[in-house]
N, C-alpha and C positions, 0 to 999 in steps of 0.2 A: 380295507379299500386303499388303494394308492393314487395319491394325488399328484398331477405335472400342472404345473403354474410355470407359463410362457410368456415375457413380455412378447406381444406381438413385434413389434418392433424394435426390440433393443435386445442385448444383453442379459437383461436378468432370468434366472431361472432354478426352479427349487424343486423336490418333490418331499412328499408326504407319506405318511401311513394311517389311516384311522382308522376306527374299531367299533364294531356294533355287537353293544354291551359293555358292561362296568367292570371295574377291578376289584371293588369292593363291597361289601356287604354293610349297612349303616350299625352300630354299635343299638340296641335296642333294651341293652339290660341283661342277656343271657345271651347263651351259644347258639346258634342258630341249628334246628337239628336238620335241616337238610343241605349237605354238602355242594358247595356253589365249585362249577368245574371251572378250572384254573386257566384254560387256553386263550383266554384274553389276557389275562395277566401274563403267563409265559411270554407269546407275543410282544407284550408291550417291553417285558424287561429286556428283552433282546434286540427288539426297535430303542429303547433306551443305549442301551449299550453300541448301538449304530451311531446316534446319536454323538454319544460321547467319541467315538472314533472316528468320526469325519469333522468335530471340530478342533481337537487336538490335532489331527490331520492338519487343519489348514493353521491354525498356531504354528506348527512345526516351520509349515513352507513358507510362511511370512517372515519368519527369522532364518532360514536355511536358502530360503528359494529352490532347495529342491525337492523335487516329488519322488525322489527314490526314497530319501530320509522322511518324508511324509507318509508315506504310500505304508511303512517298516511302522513310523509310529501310530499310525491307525490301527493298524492290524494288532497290534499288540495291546492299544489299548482297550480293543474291541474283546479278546480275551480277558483281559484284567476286569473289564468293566464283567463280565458274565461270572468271572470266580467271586469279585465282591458282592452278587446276588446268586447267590448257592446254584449256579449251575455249570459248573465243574464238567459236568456230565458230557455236555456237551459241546466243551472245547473241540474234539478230535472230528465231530462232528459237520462243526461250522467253521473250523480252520478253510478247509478248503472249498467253501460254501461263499464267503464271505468274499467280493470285490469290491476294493478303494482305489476311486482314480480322481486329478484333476485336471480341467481342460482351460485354455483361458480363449476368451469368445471376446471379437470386436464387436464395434456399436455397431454391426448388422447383424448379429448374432452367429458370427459364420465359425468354427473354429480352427483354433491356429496355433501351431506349435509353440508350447512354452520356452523352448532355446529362440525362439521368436526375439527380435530386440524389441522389437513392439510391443512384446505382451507384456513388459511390466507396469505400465498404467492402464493394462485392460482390467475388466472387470473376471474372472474365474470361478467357474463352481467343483466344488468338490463334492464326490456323493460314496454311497457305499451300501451297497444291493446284497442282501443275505436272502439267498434263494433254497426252494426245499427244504426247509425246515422239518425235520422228522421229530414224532410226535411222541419222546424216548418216557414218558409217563402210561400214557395209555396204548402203546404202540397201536396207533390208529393209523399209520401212514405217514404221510406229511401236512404241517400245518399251514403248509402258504410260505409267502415269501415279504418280507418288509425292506423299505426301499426309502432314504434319506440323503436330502443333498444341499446346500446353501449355497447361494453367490457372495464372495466376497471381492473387497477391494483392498494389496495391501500395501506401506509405505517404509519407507527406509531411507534412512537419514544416514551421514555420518558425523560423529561427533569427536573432535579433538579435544584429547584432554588435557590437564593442565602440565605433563610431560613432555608435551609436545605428537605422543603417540596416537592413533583415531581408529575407531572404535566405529561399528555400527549397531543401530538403535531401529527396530522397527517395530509397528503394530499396525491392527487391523480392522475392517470392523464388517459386518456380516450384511450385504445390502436386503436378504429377503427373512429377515426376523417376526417381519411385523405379519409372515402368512404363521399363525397357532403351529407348533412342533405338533401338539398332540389334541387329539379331538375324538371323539366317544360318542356313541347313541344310545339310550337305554332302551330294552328291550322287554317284552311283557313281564317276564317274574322278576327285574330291575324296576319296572314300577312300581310292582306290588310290595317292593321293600324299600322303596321311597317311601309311598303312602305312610306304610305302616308307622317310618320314622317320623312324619311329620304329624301324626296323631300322638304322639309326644307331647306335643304343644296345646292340645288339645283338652289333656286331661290334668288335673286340677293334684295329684297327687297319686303317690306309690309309682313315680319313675324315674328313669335312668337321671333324668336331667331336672326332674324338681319342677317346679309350676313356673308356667310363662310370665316374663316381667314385662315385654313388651309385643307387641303388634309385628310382623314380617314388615322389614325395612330395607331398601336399595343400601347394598354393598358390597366390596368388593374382598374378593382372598386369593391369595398370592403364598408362593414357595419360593426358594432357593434353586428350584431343580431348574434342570437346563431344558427340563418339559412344560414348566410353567409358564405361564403369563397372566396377568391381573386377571379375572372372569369375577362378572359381575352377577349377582343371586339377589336373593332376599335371605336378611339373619334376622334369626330371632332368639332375643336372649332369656333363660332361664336361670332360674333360684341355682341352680347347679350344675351348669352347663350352658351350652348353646349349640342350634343349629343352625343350618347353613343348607339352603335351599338353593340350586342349579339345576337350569336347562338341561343338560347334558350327563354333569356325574351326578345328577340324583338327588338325594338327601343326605348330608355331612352331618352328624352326631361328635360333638365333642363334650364327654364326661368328665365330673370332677377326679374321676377313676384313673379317666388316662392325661390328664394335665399335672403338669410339676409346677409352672407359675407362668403368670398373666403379667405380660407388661404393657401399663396404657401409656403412650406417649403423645399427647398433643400440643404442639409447639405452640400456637395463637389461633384465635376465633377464626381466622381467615383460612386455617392453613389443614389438609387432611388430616386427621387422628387417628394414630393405629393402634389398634389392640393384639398386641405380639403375644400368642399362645404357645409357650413349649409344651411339648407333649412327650410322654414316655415312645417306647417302643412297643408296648404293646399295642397301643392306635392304630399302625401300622393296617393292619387287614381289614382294616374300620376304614381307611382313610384311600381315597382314590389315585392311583398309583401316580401321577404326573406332579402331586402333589409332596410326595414322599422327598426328605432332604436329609443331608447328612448332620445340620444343623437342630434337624426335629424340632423348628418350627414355622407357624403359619401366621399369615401376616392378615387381618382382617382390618379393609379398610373404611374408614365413616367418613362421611363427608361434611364440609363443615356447614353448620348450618340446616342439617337434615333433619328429619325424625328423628333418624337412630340416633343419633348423635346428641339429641338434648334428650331424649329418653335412658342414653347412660347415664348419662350425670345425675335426670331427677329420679330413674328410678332401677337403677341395676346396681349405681355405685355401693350404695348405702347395705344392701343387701350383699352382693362378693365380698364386702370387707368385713362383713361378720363369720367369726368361725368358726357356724353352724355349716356355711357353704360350703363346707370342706375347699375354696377356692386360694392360692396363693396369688393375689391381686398386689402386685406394686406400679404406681405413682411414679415413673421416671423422668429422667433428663434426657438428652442426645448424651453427654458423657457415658451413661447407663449404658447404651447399646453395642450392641456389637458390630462389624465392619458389614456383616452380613445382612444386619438387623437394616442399620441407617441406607443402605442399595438401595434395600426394599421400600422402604420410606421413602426413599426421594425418588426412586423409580413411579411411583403413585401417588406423589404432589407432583410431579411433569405429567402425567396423564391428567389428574385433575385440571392443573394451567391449560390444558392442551383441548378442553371442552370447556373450560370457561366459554360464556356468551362475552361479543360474538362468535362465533366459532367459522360462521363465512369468511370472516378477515382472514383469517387464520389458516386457511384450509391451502396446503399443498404446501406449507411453509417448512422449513428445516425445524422450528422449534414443535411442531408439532410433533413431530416423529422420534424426539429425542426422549418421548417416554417409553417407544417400543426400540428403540436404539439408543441406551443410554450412554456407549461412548462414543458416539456418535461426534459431538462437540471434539471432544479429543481428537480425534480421527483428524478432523478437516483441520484443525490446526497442523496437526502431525503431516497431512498429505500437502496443503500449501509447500511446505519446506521442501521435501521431497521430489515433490513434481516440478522444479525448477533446476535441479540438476544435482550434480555430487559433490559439490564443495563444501566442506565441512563445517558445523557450526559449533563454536567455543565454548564449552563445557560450563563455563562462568553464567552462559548469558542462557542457560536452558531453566533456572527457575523465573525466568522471566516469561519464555517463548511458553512453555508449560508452567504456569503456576498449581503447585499442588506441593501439599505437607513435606513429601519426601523431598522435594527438587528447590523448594524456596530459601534461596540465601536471604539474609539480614541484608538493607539495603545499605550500600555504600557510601560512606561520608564522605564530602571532596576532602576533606582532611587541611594540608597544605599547599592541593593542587591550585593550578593557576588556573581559572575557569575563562576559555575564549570564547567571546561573544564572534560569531560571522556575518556579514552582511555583503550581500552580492548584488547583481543585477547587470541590467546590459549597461553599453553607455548610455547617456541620455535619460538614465531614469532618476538619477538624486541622490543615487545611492553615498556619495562623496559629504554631501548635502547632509542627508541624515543622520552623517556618522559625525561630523562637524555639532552638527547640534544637539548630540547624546550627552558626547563629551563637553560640551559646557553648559549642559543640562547638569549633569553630575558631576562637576569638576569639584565640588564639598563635600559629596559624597566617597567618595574614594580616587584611589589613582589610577589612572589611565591610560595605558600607550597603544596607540594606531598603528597596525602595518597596514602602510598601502602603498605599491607599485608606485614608482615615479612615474611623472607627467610624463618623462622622455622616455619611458619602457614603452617599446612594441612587439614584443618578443613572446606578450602571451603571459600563460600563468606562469611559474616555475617553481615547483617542489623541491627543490634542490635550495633556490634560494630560502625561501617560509622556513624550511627544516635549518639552515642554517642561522638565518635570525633566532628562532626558538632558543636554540643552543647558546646565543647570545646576548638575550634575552635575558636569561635563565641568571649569565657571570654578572652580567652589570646592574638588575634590578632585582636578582635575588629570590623571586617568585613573589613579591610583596604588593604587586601590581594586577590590576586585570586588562587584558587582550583582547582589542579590538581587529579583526582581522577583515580587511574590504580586500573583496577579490577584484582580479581584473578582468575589465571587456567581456568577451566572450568566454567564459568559463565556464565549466558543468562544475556546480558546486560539490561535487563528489571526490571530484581531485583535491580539492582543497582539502576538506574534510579526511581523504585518505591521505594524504600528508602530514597531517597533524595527528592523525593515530598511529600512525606507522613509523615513525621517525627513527632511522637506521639506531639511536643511542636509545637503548633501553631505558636509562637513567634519564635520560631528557623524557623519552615517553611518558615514563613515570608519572612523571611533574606537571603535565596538561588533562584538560579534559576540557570535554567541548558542553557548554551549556546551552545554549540555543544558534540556531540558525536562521536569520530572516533574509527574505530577497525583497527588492524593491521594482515595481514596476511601476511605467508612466505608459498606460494607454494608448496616446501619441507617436511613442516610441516604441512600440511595440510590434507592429507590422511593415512589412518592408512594401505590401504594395495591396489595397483591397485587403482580404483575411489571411494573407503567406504571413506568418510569425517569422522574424529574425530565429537567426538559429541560436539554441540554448536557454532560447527563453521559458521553457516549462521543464527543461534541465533543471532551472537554477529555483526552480518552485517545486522540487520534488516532494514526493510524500514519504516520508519516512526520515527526513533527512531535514528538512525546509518547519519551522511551526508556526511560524508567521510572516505572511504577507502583505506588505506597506505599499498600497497605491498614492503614487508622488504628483498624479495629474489628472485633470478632471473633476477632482473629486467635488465641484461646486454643480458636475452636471451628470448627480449619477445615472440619469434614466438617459444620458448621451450612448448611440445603440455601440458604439467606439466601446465607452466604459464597459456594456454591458456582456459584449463581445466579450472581449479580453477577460471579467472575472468569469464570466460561465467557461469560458478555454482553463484558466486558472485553476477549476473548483472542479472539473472534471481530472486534472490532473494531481490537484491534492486533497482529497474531500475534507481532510481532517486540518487544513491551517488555518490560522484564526487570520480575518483581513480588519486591516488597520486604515483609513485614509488619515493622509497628509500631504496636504499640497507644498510641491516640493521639498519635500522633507523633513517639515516641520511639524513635529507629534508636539501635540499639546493634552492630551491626556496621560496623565498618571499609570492609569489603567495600562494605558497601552507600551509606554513606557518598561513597566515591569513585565511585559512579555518581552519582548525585545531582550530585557535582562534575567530571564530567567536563567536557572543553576541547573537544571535538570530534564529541560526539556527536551531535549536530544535522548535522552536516556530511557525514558518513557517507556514502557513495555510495548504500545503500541507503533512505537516509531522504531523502535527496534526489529519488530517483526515485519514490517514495511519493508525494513532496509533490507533483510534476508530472503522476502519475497521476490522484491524489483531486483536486487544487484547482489545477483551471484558471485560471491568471493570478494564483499565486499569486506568482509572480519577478515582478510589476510593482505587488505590489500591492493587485491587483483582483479579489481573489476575497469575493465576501458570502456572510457566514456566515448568516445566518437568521435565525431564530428559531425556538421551540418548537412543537409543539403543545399545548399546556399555557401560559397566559400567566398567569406569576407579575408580579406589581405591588412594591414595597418603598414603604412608609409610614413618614415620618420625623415622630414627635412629639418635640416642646422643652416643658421644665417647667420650675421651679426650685424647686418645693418637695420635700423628702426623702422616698422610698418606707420603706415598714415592709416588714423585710429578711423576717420568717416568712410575712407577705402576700404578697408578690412571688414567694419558694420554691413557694407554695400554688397560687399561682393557675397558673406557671409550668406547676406539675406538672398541675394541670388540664387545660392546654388540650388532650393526644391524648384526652381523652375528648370532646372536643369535636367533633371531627373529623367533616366527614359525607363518606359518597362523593360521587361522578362527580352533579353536575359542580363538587364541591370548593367552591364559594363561602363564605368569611366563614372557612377556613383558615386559622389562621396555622402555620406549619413553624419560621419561625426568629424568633427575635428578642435582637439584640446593641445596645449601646451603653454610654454611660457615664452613669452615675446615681450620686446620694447615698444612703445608709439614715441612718436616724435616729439607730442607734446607733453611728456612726462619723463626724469630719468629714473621711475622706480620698474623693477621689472613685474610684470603683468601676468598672473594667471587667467588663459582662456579656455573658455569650452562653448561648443554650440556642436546644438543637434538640429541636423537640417529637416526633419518630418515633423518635429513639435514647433521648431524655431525657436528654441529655447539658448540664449545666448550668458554669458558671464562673463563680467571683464574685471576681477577684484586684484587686488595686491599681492603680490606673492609671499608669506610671511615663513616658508620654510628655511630652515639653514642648510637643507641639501645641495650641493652644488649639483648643475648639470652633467651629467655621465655624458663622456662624447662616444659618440658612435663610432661603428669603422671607419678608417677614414677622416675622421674628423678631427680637427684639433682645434680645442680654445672655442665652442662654439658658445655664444651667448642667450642663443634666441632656438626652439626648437620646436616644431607642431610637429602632432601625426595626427593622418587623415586614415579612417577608415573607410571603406568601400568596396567596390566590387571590379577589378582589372584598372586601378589603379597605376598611373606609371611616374616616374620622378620627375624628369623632365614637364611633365604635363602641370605636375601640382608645382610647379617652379614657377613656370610659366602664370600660373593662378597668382604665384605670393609675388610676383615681380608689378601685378595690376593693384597690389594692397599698398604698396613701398612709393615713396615720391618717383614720381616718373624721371627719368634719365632723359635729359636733351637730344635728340639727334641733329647731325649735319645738314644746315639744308642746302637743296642742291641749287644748279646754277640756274638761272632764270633764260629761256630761248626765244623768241619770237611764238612756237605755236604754244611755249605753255603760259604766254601771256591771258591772264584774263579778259572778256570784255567790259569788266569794270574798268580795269588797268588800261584797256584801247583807250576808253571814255577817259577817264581818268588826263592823259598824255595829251589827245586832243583838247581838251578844255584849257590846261596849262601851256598849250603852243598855240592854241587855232589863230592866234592874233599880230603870229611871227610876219615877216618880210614874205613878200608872195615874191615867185620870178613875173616876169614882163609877161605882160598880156593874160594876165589872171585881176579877177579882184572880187572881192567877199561880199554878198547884198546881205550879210548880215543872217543869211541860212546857211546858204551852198556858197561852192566856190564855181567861180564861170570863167571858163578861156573866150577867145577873141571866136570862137566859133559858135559858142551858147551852149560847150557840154559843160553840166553840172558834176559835182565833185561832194561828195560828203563832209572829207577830211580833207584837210590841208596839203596839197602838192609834194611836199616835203616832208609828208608822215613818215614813211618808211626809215628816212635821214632821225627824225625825232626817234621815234623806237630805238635805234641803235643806238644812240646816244643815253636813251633810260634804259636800256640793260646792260651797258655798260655801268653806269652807274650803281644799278642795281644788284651786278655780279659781284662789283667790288666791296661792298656791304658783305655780300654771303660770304666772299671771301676771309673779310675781317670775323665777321661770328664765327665761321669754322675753324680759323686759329684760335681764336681766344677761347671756342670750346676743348680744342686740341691742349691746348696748355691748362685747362684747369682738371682734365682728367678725371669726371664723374664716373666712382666706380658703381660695377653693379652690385646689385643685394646680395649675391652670394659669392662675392670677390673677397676673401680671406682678409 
């Protein structure tokens, strides 16, 4: 019977061949006298031999990619496989009988050329149809046709090795395993010699297998063949022997006759116990064909905790190990076994794990299926890599990415290297802060040196510069020292990181290694408007790269939805970094301390493989980080005259009301450097962030002098502002409202720009002057000899000119004497 199994909707797709009727005859104590005819077994060996040449088939094209050298390796080992089961005969027969093809089918199941560039991460089946089969025993005609095919999926890495030369490395794994290769029905005279074998157990003496020791008990048995799969029966064991009870193939008879030795191995009460039977080759015709291995043995498995399983111990052990039983019973270790043996073993504790109760949790999971796909795990390791592109990975770091016996280097000691601690983050988050107070945290514990970007750098990261400190580093402190590296502003900590491994002097690379990396974030300062993150800020929290993260603000209001925001952004961006709170950057836990200082955490198998995932060509190198969506600019002004420290507070705290949305231009967010006040001559380290309002005005205690800018010569005092369209002149115009205000000229005084204070003013000081003839004052108004009334004095107008005259000459005098004192401006050299 041939079976097609079609994902309705996807990709996968297999087919089958089963059989109605058995391969074997159960061993009963003598020859059976009537000859059982062999056409199910022919069949199957030759279905076997299909078998074996559509998966060597797809081995082939997983290493080769081609299906011409697949197509050549099928074929032949579809031959081979029929000479190693005596049928020769029919080489010349099924030579040209036999078709091996492979197709590869996208997720609609459509298919598509394998010169395809697409097809290399589709899913592909391979199959191989051996049709008319003639019947060269009983020349009956033809026996039918058997029909065999799997979907696979497969990967390919490449690997540089330590010559510099690269190499590719691939494997695969088979998606439709878990449908049975081979399946059987028994047929009426197939029962009648079940029956007979299981009346075996029945009878109390004079048989093949000796008197029953125990009751029929759920278990499982398992081969090596590429036909097998665990199937589950009922065994029951005997004084000399045992059976094995199946659905399907019948009754199993294993005699002390055709066994060489028993190996029981049970690791812990917890865990399945197998009882590994080698058996001669005479078994063979005894024993149901899918079960048949080159190893000649079978894998019977108890479960812990069962029946069968405390009924070995109280009452089979005791009995095998006497040597009346003719049995050779040994008592092993895992050392004991063979490669072949412990598969099988661990192939059936993953199926056991994989029914553990509950088994609803469990159901559709990848761990479940790892007992019918057991390199399954591998695989997905292997294909992560692969499905990201072709850049090679470094032969050093593959018993990491694959751990196993063969591949596992001895883990590397820093030796004499210099271990750099990193610590990043945007502005505004404390990151400066927290590196400040590491270092005289542990200033008795070892010694210490900071690189960090001067205040007056705007220019961004620079690799060029970090690689050449290193080197200098290296002459004046010897490598005796550890490395504190704080990156600048907006950085992808990836640059950095690739800087320091890649360092153009081999001999300088040597001498470093990076021990941990942490970023610091402040909640506050972490969104530009509502939920828009600044750019780089889950850059600098990456996974694989990043293993702890120090929240510097907030942290007294963690249910604040600000806080909550920002670590859920955070945790979806690196599930695996440990978070830390310290307000403004002060750790006070020990604990937490030593993450921050760890030697090895960069190094981590897990973070390694992070890094090979996310950032292709990151081991050479050559991975670019980007940039933003958001393009923040930094603006560097030079002064030398002193800012007025309440003006500079003021203005400072102004600027978030300044703020306009989307599309943010003439923003500023940060603004740090070193400046004078008036009322001190020490020079001043500042910094404020305009969305936290977080400000700092402390002492400046470095010995670096200021680097002048283009342009610049002898500057004293220098900010940069960060923002969004930014211009110079604009932020001048800002520092000139921080600085004591410059005098201006005032101008001449006229009749209309007199005030009417100054009207009032003038008549109050003259209204009492000499009236002309025929006026005179009642002490309100002024009245002529005809009774008109008069507000002001007759002779105002005379008055006025006389007080701005007086008045002009005043301004006159202030704007010489400002003229001659020559108040320069803030940015006058």
């Amino acid at each position: 019977m041939i079976l097609q199994c079609v994902s309705p909707k996807g990709p996968l797709a297999c087919s089958r061949t089963y059989f109605f009727g058995t391969t074997h005859s159960p061993y009963l104590g003598n020859q059976n006298t009537e000859k059982k005819r062999t056409d199910v077994l022919l069949l199957s060996q030759i279905y076997s031999a299909a078998v074996q040449a559509v998966l060597s088939g797809i081995k082939c094209y997983s290493f080769t990619s081609s299906a011409t050298k697949a197509k050549d390796v099928a074929e032949n080992t579809f031959l081979v496989a029929l000479d190693s089961m005596n049928l020769s005969r029919y080489r010349s027969s099924l030579r040209s009988k036999c078709e091996f093809s492979i197709q590869a089918v996208n997720m609609q199941g459509r298919i598509i050329p394998l010169t395809d560039k697409d097809s290399r991460y589709v899913v592909k089946t391979a199959s191989m149809n051996v049709h008319d089969i003639p019947d060269l025993q009983w020349d009956g005609g033809d026996l039918g046709s058997v029909v065999f095919s799997e979907s696979f999926l497969e990967s390919s890495i490449n690997i540089q090795q330590k010559d510099g030369t690269v190499s590719s490395d691939s494997c695969y794994t088979i998606l439709t395993t878990t449908v049975p290769r081979y399946a059987c029905w028994l047929m009426e005279s197939d029962f009648k010699q079940s029956e007979q074998a299981q009346h075996l157990a029945k009878k109390e003496e004079g048989t093949c297998l000796g008197t029953a020791l125990t009751a029929p008990d759920a278990a499982y048995v398992f081969s090596s063949s590429q036909l097998s799969t665990p199937e589950e029966g009922k065994i029951i064991f005997l004084s000399e022997g045992l059976l094995f009870i199946h659905s399907q193939y019948g009754s199993i008879t294993l005699s002390k006759d055709h066994i060489s030795t028993i190996k029981f191995y049970d690791p812990d009460s917890s865990a399945v116990a197998s009882l590994l039977v080698e058996y001669d080759s005479s078994l063979l015709p005894n024993l149901p064909f899918p079960l048949h291995s080159a190893d000649h043995c079978l894998v019977f498995a108890l479960q812990p905790r069962s029946k069968s399983h405390r009924a070995f111990y109280s009452k089979v052990l005791s009995v095998w190990r006497k040597s009346e039983s003719g049995l050779n019973l040994q008592m092993v270790d895992q050392k004991h076994l063979t490669w072949n043996q412990k598969t099988m073993h661990n192939r059936l504790q993953k199926l056991h794990d994989s029914q553990e109760p509950p088994v609803a949790k469990r159901r559709g999971s990848l761990k479940t299926s790892y007992s019918q796909l057991p390199e399954q795990e591998m695989f997905l390791q292997h294909f992560a890599l692969s499905s990201i592109g072709q850049e090679p990975i470094l032969y050093d770091h593959l018993g990491v990415l694959f751990p196993s016996a063969e591949l596992r280097n001895p883990v590397n000691s820093q030796g004499d290297k210099v271990v750099i601690t990193i610590i990043t983050g945007l502005p505004g988050s404390h990151k400066k802060r927290l590196c400040n107070f590491l270092v005289q945290l542990n200033k008795e514990h070892g010694r210490w040196v900071v690189y960090k970007p001067g205040p007056d750098n705007c220019e961004g990261f620079s690799a060029s510069h970090l690689q050449q400190y290193l080197s200098s580093f290296l002459q004046s402190h010897g490598g005796k020292h550890r490395l504190l590296v704080l990156s600048p502003g907006y950085t992808d900590v990836l640059d950095v990181v690739q800087a320091v491994l890649f360092h153009p002097d081999p001999v300088v690379q040597a001498r470093f290694t990076i021990g941990a990396v942490t970023a610091c974030v402040d909640p506050l300062a972490s969104c530009v408007e509502h939920r828009f993150a600044f750019p780089k800020l889950l850059e600098q929290c990456s996974q694989g790269i990043v293993s702890t993260v120090v929240f510097t603000g907030l942290t007294a209001e963690q249910k604040h939805p600000l806080m909550q925001h920002v670590q859920q952004l955070v945790r979806s961006a690196n599930p695996t970094a440990a978070f830390i709170l310290a307000e403004r950057g002060a750790v006070t836990r020990n604990e937490d301390v030593n993450l921050i200082f760890l030697d090895s955490s960069f190094s981590e198998p897990q973070m390694l493989r992070a890094r090979y995932v996310l950032y292709p060509g990151w081991c050479k190198g050559r991975f670019i980080s980007g940039c933003g969506s958001l393009v923040l600019t930094q603006q560097r002004v030079a002064f030398n005259r002193p800012l007025e420290r309440p003006l500079f507070v003021t203005r400072c705290k102004a600027l978030k009301a300044s703020l306009s949305p989307s599309p943010f231009r003439g923003n500023v967010y940060n603004v740090w450097g070193k400046v004078r006040f008036s009322d001190s001559d020490k020079l001043m380290e500042v910094s404020y962030n305009t969305l936290s309002g977080s400000l700092s005005i402390v002492p400046d205690h470095s010995a670096d002098p200021l680097t002048p800018g283009p342009g610049e010569t002898n500057a004293s005092c220098v900010l940069i502002f960060d923002g969004v369209g930014l211009t110079e002149d604009g932020l001048k115009d800002w520092l000139r409202l921080c600085a004591k205000q410059r005098q201006k000229k005032k101008p001449k005084k006229t009749k209309n720009s007199l005030s009417p204070q100054e009207i009032k003013s003038i008549h109050v000081t003259r209204h009492l002057d000499r009236l002309p003839q025929g006026y005179f004052y009642n002490g309100h108004k002024y009245v002529d000899i005809f009774g008109e009334k008069l507000n002001f004095h007759p002779y105002m107008e005379d008055f006025i000119t006389e007080y701005l005259a007086e008045a002009n000459q005043e301004v006159e005098l202030f704007n010489r004497q400002l003229e001659l004192q020559g108040q320069p401006d803030l940015f006058d050299p």
